[in-house]
Every structure is written in structure tokens, then in C-alpha cells.
C-alpha positions in Angstrom: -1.6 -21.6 33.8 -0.2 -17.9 34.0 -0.8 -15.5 36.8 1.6 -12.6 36.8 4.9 -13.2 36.3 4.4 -16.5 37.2 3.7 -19.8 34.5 3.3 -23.1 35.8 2.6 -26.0 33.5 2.1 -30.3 33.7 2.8 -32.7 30.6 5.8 -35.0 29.9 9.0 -33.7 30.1 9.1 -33.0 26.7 6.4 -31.2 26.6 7.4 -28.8 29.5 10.4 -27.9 27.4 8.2 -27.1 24.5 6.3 -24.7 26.8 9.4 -23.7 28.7 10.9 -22.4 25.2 7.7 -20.8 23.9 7.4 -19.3 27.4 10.8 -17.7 27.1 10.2 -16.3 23.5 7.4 -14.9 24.7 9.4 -12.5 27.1 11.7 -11.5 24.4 8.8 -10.5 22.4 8.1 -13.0 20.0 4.4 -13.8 19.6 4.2 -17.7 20.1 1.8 -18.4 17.1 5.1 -18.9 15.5 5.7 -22.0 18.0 2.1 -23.0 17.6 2.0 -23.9 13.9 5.9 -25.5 14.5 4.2 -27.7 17.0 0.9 -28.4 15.1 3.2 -29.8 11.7 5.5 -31.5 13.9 2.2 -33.8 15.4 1.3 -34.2 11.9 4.7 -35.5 10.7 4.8 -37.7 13.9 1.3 -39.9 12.4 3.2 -40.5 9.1 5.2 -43.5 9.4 7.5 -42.8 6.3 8.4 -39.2 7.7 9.9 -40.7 11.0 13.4 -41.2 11.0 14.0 -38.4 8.7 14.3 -34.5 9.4 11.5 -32.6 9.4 13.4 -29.2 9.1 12.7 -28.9 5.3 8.8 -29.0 6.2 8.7 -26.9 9.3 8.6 -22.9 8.7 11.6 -20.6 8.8 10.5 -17.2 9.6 12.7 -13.9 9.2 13.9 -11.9 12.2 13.1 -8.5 11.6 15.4 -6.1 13.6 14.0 -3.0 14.7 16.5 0.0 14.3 15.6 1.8 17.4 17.5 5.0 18.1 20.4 5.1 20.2 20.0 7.2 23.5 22.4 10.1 23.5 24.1 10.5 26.9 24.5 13.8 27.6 27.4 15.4 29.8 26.5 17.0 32.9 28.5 20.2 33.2 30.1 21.6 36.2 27.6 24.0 38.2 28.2 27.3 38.3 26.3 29.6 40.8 26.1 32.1 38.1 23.8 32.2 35.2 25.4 32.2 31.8 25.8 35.7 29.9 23.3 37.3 28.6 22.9 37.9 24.8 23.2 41.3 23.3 20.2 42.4 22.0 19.5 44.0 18.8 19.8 47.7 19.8 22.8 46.2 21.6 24.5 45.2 18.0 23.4 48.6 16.5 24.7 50.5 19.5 28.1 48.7 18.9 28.3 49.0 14.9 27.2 52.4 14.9 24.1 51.9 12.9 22.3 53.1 15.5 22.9 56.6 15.2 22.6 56.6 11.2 19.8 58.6 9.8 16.7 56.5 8.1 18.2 57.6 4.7 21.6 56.6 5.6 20.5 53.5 7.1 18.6 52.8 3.9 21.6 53.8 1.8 24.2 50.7 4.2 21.0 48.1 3.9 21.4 48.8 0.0 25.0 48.1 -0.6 25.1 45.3 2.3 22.1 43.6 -0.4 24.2 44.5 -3.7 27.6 42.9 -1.7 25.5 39.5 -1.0 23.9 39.6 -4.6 27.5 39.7 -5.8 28.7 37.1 -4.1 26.2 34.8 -5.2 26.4 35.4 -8.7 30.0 34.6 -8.3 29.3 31.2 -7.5 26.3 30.4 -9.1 28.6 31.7 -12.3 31.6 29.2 -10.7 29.1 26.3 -11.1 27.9 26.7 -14.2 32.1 27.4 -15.7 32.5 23.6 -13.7 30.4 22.3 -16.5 33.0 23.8 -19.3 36.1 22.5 -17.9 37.5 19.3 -19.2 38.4 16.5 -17.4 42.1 15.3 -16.9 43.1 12.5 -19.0 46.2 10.9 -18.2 48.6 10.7 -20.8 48.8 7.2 -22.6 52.8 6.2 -23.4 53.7 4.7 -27.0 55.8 2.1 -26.9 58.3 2.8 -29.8 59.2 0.6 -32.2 63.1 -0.5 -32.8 64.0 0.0 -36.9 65.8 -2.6 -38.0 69.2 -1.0 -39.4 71.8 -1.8 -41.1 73.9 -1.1 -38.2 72.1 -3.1 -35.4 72.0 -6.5 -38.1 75.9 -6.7 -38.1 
């Protein structure tokens, strides 16, 4: 019998620890079919007389524990309070104001947005061109050594 948190049971002490155990799984999640078919084999190895005295465990079922990866919970570090509210970021008249683009006519501005594209262009033809040279260049091979081979003189024979 359950009712809330609370499961009461009668039976033979045996029994109760069978329910005991499936009642405990049962808060850690694991569904108690699992038990059920466990205990339904084991009452059907009990009737035979030959299966007795020997061990059931190649009979009953060995299910896989699948572990759930849950993500980890990141703790975040409470800063020290400040009264003040942080800076404010420059907006973009700010930057303009500070480069001196701002004051540029639309022709001059047009003229700096032109180079600033033809600098980034050149940069990425430089390594796009890098990559493709990193296919040419040959791998290092280490140097095998020769054993040499002692001649047999007339000097070394006497």
C-alpha cells in the first residue's frame, strides 16, 4: 500500500526485502518492471526441482545502466557591488568623432572605406595563398645512417 511518501507492506520476511529493494530503486528512478520479471523467473526456477541448488544468475536478466550525461551547473561568481553602474559604451558617432572620420567628406569617406576593403582583401589572399603553398612543401624525413662496411686488408689480416 503507498500513500505519499509513505509504503507499508505484509508478507514473510523475505518478501518484505524484495519489496523493500524494489521500493528503494523506485526512488532512484528505476522503473520496477525490471524487478518484476526478476521475481516472476525466479518463482519459475523455484517449481523445478533440478534448478534448485544451482545459480540462477545465468537465467535471470542483466540489464544495461544507461547514464544520462546531464550538464554540469556553472557557478557563477558574485562580484563585489559597486554603487555605480558600469561605463557606458561609445557609440558609433562616438568612434567616428575619435578617428576623425567624422569630419571626412562622403567622397573621402568613400575613398578610406575603399582602401580599408582592398587592405582586408589582401590579407586574405595572403593566407588563403599560405594554405594552398602548405600543400607543396615536403615533409621532413629523417636521415637514415649506413652502417659501413670494414674492407678486409691486407694490413688489418696480419
Amino acid at each position: 500500500m503507498v500513500q505519499g511518501n509513505t509504503v507499508s507492506a505484509m508478507g514473510p520476511y523475505k518478501g518484505l526485502k524484495e519489496v523493500r529493494r524494489i521500493v528503494i530503486d523506485c526512488i532512484k528512478n528505476i522503473h520496477p518492471i525490471y524487478h518484476i520479471k526478476e521475481l516472476m523467473i525466479k518463482r519459475e526456477l523455484a517449481k523445478d526441482p533440478k534448478l534448485k541448488d544451482e545459480s540462477w544468475d545465468r537465467f535471470l536478466p542483466h540489464f544495461k545502466k544507461q547514464n544520462v550525461k546531464r550538464p554540469k551547473k556553472v557557478i557563477k561568481k558574485k562580484n563585489e557591488y559597486t554603487p555605480f553602474p558600469p561605463a557606458q559604451t561609445p557609440s558609433k558617432v562616438d568612434l567616428q568623432l575619435e578617428s576623425g572620420e567624422y569630419f571626412l567628406k562622403p567622397q573621402e569617406k568613400a575613398i578610406h572605406e575603399l582602401e580599408k576593403k582592398k587592405e582586408k582583401q589582401k590579407e586574405n589572399t595572403l593566407k588563403r595563398k599560405a594554405e594552398r603553398e602548405k600543400a607543396f612543401v615536403p615533409p621532413v624525413e629523417e636521415k637514415v645512417k649506413r652502417k659501413k662496411k670494414k674492407l678486409k686488408t691486407a694490413e688489418t689480416e696480419s
